[in-house]
C-alpha positions as CSV (number, residue, x, y, z in Angstrom):
1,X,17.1,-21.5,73.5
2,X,15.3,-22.3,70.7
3,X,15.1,-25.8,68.8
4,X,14.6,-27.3,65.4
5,X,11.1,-28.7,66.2
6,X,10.3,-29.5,69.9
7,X,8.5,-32.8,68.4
8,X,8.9,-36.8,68.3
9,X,8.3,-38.9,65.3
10,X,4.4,-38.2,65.3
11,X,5.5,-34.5,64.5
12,X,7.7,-35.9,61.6
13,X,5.2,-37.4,60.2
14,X,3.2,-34.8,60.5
15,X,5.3,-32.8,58.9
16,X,5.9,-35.0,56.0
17,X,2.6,-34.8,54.9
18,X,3.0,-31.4,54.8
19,X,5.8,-31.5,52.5
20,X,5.6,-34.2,50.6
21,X,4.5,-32.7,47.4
22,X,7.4,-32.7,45.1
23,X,6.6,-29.4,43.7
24,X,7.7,-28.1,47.0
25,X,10.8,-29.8,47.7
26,X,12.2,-29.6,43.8
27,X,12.6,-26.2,44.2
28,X,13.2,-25.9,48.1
29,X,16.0,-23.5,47.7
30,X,14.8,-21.0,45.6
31,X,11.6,-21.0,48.0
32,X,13.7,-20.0,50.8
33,X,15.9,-17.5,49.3
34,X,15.3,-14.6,51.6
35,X,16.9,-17.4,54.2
36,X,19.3,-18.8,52.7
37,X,21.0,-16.2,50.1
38,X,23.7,-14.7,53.0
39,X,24.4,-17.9,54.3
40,X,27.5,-20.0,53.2
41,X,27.3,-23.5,51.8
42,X,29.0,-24.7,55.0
43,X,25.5,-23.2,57.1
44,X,22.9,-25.1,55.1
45,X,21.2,-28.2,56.0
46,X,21.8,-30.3,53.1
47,X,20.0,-33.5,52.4
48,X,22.2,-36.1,50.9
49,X,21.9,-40.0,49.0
50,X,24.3,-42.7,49.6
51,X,25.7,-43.9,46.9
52,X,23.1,-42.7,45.1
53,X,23.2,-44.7,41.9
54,X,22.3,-47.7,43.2
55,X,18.7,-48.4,42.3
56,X,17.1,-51.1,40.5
57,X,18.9,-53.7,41.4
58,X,16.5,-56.0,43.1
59,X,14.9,-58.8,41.0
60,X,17.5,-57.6,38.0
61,X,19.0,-60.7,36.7
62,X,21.3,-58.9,34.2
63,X,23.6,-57.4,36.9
64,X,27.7,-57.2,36.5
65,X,30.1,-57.2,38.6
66,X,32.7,-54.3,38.6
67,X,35.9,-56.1,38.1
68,X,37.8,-53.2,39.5
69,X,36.3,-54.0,42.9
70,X,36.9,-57.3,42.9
71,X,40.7,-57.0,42.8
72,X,43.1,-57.5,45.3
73,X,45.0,-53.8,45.4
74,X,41.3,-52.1,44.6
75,X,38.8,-54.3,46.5
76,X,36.0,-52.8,48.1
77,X,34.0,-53.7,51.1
78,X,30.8,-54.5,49.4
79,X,32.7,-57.3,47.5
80,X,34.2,-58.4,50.8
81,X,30.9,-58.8,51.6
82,X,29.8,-60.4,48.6
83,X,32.8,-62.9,49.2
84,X,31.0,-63.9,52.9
85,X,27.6,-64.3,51.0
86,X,29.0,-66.6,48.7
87,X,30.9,-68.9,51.5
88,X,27.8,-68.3,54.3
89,X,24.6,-69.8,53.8
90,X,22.9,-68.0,56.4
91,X,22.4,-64.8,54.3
92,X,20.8,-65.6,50.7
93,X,21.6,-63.5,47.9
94,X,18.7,-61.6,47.0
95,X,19.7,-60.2,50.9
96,X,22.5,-58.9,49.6
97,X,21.2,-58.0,46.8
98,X,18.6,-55.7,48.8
99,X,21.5,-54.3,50.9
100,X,22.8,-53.0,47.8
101,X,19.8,-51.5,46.5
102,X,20.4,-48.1,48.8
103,X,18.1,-45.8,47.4
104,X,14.3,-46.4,45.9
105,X,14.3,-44.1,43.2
106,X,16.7,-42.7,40.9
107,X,18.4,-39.3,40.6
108,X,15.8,-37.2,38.9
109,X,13.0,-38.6,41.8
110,X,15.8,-37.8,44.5
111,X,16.4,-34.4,43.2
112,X,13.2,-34.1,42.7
113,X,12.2,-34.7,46.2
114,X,14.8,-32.8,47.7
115,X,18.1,-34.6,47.8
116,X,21.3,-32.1,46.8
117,X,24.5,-34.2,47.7
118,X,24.7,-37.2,45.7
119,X,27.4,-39.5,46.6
120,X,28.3,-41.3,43.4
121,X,30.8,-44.6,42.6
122,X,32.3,-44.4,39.2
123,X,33.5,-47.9,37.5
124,X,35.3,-47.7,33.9
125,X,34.6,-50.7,32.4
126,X,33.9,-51.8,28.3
127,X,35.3,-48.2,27.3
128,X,32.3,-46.9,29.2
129,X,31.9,-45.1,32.5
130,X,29.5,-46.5,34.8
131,X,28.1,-46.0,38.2
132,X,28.6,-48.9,40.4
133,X,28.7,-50.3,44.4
134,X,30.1,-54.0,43.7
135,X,27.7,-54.2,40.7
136,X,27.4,-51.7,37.8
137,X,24.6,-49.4,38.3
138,X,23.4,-46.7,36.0
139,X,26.0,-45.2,33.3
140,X,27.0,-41.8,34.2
141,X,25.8,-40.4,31.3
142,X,22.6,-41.2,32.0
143,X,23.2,-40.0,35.6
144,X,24.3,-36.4,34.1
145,X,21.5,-36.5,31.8
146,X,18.9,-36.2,35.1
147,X,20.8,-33.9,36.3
148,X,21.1,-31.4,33.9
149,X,17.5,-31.9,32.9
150,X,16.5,-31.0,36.6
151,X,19.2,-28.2,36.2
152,X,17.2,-26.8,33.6
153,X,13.7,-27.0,35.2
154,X,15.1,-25.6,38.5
155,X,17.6,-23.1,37.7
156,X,17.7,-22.3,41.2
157,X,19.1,-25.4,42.8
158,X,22.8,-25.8,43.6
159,X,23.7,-29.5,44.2
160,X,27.0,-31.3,45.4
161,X,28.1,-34.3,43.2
162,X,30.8,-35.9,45.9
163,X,32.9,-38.9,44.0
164,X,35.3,-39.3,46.9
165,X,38.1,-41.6,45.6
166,X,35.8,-44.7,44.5
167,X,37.0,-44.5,41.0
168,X,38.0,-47.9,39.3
169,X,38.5,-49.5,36.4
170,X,39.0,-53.0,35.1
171,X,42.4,-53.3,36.5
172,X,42.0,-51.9,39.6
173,X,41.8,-47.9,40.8
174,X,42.1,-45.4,37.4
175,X,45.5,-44.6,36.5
176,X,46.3,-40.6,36.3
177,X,45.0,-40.9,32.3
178,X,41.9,-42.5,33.5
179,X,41.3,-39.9,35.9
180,X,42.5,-36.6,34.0
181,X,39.6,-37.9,31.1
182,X,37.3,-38.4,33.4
183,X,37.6,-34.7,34.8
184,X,37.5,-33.6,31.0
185,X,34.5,-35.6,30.5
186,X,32.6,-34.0,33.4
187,X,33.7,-30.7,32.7
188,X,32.6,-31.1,28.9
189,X,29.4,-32.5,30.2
190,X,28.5,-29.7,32.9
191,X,30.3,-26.7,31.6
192,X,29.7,-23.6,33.8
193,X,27.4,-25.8,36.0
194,X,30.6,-26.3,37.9
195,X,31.7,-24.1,40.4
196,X,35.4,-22.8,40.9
197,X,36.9,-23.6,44.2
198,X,38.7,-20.7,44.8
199,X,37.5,-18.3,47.9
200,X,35.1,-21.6,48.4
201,X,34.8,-20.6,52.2
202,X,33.3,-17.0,51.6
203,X,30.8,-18.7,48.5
204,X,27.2,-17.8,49.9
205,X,23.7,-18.6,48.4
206,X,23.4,-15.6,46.8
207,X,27.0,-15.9,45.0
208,X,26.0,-18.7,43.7
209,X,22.5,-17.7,42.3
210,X,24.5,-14.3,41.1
211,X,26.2,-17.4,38.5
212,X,26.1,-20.1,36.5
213,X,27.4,-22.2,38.5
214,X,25.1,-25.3,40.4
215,X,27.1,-27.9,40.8
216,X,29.9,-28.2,43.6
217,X,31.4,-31.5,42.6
218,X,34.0,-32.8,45.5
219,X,37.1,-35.5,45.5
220,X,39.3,-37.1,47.7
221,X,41.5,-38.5,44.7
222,X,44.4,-36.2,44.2
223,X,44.3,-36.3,41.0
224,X,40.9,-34.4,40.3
225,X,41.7,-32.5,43.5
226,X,44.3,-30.8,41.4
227,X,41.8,-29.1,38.9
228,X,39.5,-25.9,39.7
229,X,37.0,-27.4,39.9
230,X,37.0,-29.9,42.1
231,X,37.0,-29.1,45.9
232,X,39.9,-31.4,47.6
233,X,37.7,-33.1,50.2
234,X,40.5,-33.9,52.1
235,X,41.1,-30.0,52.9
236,X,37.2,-29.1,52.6
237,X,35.6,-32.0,54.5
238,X,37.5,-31.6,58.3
239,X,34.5,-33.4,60.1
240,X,33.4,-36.4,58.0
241,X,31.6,-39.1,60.3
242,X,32.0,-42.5,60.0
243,X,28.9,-45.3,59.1
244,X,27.8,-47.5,61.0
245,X,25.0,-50.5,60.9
246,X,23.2,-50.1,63.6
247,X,20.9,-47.0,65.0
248,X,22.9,-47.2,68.5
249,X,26.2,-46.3,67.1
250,X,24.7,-43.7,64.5
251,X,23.2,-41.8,67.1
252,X,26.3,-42.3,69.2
253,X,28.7,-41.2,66.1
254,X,26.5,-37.9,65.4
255,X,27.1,-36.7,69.3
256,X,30.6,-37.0,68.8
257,X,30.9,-35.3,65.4
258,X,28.8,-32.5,67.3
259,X,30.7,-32.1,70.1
260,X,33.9,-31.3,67.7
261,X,32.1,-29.1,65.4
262,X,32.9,-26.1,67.2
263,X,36.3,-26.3,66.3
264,X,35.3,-26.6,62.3
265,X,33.1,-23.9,61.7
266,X,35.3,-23.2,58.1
267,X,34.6,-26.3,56.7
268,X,31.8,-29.1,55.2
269,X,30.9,-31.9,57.7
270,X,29.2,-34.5,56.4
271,X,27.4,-36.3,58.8
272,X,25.9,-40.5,57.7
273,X,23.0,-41.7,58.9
274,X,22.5,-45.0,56.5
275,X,23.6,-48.6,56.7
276,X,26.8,-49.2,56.0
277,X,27.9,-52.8,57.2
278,X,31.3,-53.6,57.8
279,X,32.8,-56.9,57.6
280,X,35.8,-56.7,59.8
281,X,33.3,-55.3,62.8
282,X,29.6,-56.4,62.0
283,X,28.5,-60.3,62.3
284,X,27.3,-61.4,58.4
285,X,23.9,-62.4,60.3
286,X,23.3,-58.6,61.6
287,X,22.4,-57.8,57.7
288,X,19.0,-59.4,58.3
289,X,18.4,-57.4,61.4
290,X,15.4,-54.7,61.7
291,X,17.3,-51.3,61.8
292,X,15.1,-48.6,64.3
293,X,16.5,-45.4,62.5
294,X,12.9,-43.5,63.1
295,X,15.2,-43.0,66.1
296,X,17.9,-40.4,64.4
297,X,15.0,-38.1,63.2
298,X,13.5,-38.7,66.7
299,X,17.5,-37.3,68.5
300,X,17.3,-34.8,65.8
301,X,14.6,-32.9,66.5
302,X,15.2,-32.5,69.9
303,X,18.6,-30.1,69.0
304,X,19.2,-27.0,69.0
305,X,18.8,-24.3,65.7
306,X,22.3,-23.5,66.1
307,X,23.5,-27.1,65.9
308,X,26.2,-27.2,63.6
309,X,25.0,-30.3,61.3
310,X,25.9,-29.3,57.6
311,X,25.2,-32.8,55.1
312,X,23.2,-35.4,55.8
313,X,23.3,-38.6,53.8
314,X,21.1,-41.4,54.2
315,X,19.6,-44.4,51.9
316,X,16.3,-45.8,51.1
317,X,13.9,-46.4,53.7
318,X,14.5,-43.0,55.7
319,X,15.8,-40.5,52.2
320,X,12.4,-38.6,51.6
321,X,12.3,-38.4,55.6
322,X,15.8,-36.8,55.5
323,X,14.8,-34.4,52.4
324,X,11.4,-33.1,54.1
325,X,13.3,-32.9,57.3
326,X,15.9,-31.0,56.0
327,X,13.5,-28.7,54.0
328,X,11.5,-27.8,57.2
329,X,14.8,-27.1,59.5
330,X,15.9,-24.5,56.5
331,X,13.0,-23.0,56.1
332,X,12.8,-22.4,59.7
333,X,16.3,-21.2,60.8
């Protein structure tokens, strides 16, 4: 049996030094074509951002709030959270604020050092189309803007843009309008970047590269599912692990998403390995606490090449870890 890397965290590290350059990981895929040109998007490690647009936000004092997700039919869980912040003194706000703040750098440094699933939040608000997690984060033009600019310096790259069903606007979710001109406006923005859904399950590497097309942009909302262009997570995504706060239960979650994988070798599996706190399970105190998630890489390392593990999204302190991990368990397999 052989294994990933039969190394701890020291060997990480080690290997992180290796691969830190950027000018190795921005074009990771087209460096390893030879490897990954047969292989199906499904039988890729693929490092991946959560909610990737959030950046920036700490010591920013002219954040807004996303009405959308402050509504009662449309309410998300980071403004349930922000609702215990307000009305618990024990967590101050620039805690919340750095809870928030899930990724260090924005989408042209994650791209640029290796990231290729962004998860993104969209928020219409002021006739304009924002990024947001309880506070608006960067437009979505501007979001597009790195994209396509990284697109152009590295035709090689393929990259999935996943928008789930976290799509608002100022009076709650987006109505079917909302939604059909937000599909128009990607689709005018990206063009033949975007990659037809059709035959999805036989689409390898080399497909791709033999097109256009570099983005694989994925929904939940059945409304965008609907167009070509869009893969209906619902359908695409059979294993799709659930987030937890603390290391114990992340590293519990991802043995239990492997030992179903078997069954789901079709399909994505996205597989989380960031903080996500939950109010209705996690004590508003546990936000302070020190999280040990050196751990996950540690677990990781120890499995097998043939482990099934497919996306892998994480958020700031560990995403370059996750990206040169990634990188190394590709160019190895």
């Amino acid at each position: 049996m052989r294994y990933f890397r039969n190394v701890t965290l020291a060997g990480i590290a080690g290997i992180i030094s290796a691969c830190s350059s950027s000018s190795f990981n921005s074009s990771w895929m087209a460096d390893n074509t030879s490897k990954l040109a047969p292989k199906k998007i499904n039988q890729v490690l693929i490092p991946g951002s959560h909610f990737s647009n959030a950046y920036n936000l700490t010591n920013n004092p002219n954040l807004s709030v996303c009405i959308g997700e402050t509504l009662p039919d449309s309410l998300s869980t980071n403004a349930k959270i922000a609702k215990l912040v307000s009305e618990n003194d024990a967590i101050p706000q620039n805690d919340f604020t750095t809870y928030l703040n899930t990724q260090n750098d924005d989408i042209s440094e994650q791209l640029e050092n290796g990231i290729r699933y962004l998860e993104l939040q969209i928020c219409l608000q002021n006739e304009t189309y924002y990024t947001s997690n309880y506070y608006l984060t960067a437009d979505l033009n501007s979001i597009i803007k790195q994209i396509k600019a990284f697109i152009a310096d590295n035709s090689e790259e393929i990259i999935f843009i996943d928008l789930d069903n976290n799509l608002r606007n100022e009076t709650g979710y987006m109505s079917e309008n909302d939604l059909n001109n937000l599909h128009n406006y990607l689709q005018m923005a990206f063009g033949s970047y975007l990659t037809p859904k059709q035959d999805w399950q036989q689409l390898t590497f080399k497909k791709l590269w033999k097109s256009k097309h570099r983005i694989i942009l994925m929904s939940s909302n059945p409304v965008l599912a609907r167009y070509y262009d869009v893969l209906n997570k619902n359908e695409v995504v059979t294993s799709n692990g659930i987030a937890y706060y603390t290391t114990i239960k992340k590293l519990t979650e991802i043995q239990e998403q492997l030992s179903l994988a078997s069954d789901n070798q079709n399909s994505l599996m996205i597989t989380p390995i960031y903080n996500w706190f939950d109010p209705e399970r996690n004590s508003i105190t546990q936000m302070e606490t020190l999280n040990n998630d050196h751990l996950i890489f540690d677990y990781l390392s120890t499995l097998p090449e043939s482990t099934p593990l497919n996306i892998l999204v994480g958020d700031r302190d560990y995403t370059n870890q996750l990206a040169n991990y990634t990188i190394q368990v590709n160019s190895q397999r």
